[in-house]
N, C-alpha and C positions, 0 to 999 in steps of 0.2 A: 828873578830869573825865570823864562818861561821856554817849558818841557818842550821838546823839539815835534814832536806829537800835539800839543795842547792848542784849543781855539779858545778864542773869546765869547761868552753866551751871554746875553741879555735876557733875562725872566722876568717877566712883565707884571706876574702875581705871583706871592707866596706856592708852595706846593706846602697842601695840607696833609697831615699825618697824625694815625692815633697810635695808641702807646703797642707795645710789639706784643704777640702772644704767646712769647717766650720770657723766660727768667735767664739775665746773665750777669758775669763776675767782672769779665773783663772786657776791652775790647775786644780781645779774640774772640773769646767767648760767644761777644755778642754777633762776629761776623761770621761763626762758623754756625752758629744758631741760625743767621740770614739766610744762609746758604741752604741749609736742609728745610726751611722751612720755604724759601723760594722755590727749589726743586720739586715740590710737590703740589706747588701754587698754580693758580692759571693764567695764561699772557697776563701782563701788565699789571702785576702784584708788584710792589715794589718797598723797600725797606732802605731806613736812613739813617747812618751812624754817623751824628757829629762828636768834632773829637777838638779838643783844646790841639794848641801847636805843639804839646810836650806828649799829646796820646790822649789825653783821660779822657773819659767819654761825657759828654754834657746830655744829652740823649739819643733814643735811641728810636726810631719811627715806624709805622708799617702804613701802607697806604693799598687797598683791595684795586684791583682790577678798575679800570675808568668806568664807568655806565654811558650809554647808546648818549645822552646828553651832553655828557663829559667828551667823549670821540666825536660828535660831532661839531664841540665849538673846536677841541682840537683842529682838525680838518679846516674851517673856514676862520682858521687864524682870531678867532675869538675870543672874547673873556670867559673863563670857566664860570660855570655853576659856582656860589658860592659853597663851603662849606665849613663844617668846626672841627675842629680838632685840639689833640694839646699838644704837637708841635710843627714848626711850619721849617722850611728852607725858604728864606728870606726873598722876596724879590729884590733885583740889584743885577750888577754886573759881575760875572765868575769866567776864572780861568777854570778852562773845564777839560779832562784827560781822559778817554775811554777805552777799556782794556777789557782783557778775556780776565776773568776772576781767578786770582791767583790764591796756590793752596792753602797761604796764611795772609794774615792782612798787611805783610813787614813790607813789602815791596812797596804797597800803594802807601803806606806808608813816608816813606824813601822819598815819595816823590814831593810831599808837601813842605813847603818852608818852614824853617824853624822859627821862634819867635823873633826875635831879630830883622831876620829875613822879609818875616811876612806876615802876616793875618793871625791873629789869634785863636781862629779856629779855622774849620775846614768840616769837609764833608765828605764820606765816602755812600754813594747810593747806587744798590743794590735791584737792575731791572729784570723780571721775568718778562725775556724779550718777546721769544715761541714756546713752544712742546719744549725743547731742547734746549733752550739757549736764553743762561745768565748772561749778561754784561755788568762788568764794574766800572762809577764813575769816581773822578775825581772834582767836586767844587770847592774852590778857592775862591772867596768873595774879593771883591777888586775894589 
């Protein structure tokens, strides 16, 4: 079933990711961690919690700010810079949902299929957009 909100994204390359600079317990934990540690982040910090369809976390990502390299193939629709990490969001095809960040992680939750339903994992990723402004996504690989 797809969320009445939700589009189709095609991601052409991985999105790399190193391990986060926080310690956490739970999912919550880990997204309420995301959150204070993005709030004091600058533009285009960003952090990635994948989660099995029943919740449990598989991991957990932090990705700094793009470099003048990185925004520029952005911009001319190009291939990133390579780079390494220890975890990636997969290139492929995702249903993708984008929301103001809600004050626990139960709603975006909510919105992901259960096993059954759908995909065995998913993805909630965490953008420092501006000065001000978190956004939360949802990826669901297809």
């Amino acid at each position: 079933m797809q969320h009445p909100d939700s589009m189709m994204l095609s991601l052409i390359q991985p999105i790399i990711y190193q391990a986060p600079p926080f310690v956490y317990q739970s999912s919550e934990d880990a997204y309420q961690n995301a959150l204070t540690l993005l709030d004091g982040a600058q533009s285009g910090c960003e952090v990635i919690i994948t989660l099995t369809s029943t919740g449990r976390v598989l991991f957990v990502g932090f990705k700094d700010a793009p470099s003048a390299e990185e925004l520029l193939a952005i911009e001319s629709g190009e291939e990133q810079p390579g780079s390494e990490g220890v975890y990636a969001l997969e290139a492929g095809r995702y249903q993708f949902i984008q929301m103001a960040p809600p004050e626990t992680l139960a709603p975006i939750l909510s919105l992901a299929p259960i096993a059954i339903d759908g995909p065995a994992r998913f993805s909630v990723r965490l953008l420092k957009e501006g000065p001000l402004s978190i956004i939360a996504q949802l990826w669901i690989k297809r």
